[in-house]
C-alpha positions in Angstrom: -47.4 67.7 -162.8 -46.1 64.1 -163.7 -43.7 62.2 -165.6 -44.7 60.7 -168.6 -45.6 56.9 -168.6 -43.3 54.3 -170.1 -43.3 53.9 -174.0 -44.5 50.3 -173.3 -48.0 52.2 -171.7 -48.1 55.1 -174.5 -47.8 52.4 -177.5 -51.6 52.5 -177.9 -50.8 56.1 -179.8 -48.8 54.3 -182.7 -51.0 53.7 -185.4 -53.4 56.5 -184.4 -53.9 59.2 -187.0 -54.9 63.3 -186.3 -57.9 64.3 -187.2 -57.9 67.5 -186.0 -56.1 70.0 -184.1 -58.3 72.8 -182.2 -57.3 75.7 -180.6 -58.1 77.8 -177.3 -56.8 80.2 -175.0 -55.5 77.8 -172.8 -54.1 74.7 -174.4 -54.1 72.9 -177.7 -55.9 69.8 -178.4 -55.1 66.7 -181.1 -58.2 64.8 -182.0 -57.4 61.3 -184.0 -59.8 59.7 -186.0 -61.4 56.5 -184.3 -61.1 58.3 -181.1 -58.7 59.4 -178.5 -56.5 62.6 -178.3 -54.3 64.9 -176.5 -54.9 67.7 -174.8 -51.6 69.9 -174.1 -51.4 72.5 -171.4 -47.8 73.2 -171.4 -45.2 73.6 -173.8 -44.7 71.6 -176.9 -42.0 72.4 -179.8 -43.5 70.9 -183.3 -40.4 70.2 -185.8 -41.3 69.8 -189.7 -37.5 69.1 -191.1 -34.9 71.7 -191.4 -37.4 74.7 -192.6 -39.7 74.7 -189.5 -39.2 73.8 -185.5 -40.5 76.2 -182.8 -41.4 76.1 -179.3 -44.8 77.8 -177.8 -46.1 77.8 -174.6 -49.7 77.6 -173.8 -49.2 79.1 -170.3 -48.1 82.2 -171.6 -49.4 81.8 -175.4 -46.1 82.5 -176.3 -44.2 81.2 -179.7 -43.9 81.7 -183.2 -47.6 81.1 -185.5 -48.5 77.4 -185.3 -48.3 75.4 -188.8 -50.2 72.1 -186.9 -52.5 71.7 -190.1 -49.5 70.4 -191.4 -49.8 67.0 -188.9 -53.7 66.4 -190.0 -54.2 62.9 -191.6 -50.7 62.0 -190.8 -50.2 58.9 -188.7 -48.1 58.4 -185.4 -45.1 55.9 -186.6 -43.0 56.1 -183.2 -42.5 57.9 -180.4 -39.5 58.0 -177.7 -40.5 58.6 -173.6 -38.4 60.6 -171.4 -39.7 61.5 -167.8 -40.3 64.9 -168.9 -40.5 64.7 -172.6 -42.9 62.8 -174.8 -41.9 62.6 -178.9 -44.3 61.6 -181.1 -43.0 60.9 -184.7 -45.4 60.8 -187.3 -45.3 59.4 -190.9 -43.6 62.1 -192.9 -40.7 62.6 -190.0 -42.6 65.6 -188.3 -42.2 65.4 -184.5 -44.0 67.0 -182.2 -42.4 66.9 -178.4 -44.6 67.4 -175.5 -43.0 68.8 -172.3 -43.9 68.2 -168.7 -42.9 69.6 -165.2 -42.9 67.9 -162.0 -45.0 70.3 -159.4 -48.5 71.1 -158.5 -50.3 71.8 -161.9 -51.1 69.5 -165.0 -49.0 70.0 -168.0 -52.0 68.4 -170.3 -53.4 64.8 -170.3 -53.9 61.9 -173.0 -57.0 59.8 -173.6 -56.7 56.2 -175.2 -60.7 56.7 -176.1 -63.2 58.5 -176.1 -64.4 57.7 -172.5 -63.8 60.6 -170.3 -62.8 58.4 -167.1 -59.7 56.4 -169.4 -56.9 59.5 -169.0 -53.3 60.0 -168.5 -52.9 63.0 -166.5 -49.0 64.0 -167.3 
């Protein structure tokens, strides 16, 4: 639905570490600790070294099984902004890249906080 913001307005998620990772039919949601998270609607590829990196698609829940437990109480170190393409890189060197689409639906959004009304729609 949108481009993603520049890195200068995403920095707020370096530092942040996941708490948890849940599950449902139509996206997948990171909760980090202190607050905050991301909720992805769209497709995202997760990439843990040379043994693991897969694409899945929440759209059409399609992709290989999902190994996120392996990003819990790992901390965001950097992350590189494309229009289209957000990369978060946590501690250990796993990424995980979020994708988004220009058109009329939302590919997923990101909150700073907890407070429902302080979102990134991407």
């Amino acid at each position: 639905m949108h481009r993603f913001p520049p890195a200068a307005d995403l920095n707020f998620l370096i530092g942040k570490e996941l708490g948890q990772v849940c599950l449902d039919p139509h996206s997948v949601q990171l909760h980090f600790l202190n607050g905050g998270g991301i909720q992805i609607e769209y497709e995202f590829d997760h990439v843990a070294g040379a043994e693991h990196s897969s694409r899945y698609d929440c759209t059409t829940h399609k992709g290989p099984p999902l190994l996120l437990h392996r990003l819990i109480a790992r901390t965001i170190e950097s992350l590189d902004v494309a229009p289209l393409q957000l990369s978060l890189i946590f501690d250990d060197g796993q990424r995980l890249i979020l994708h988004s689409m220009e058109g009329p639906f939302e590919c997923g959004h990101i909150r700073p906080s907890d407070n429902p009304s302080d979102m990134i729609v991407y």
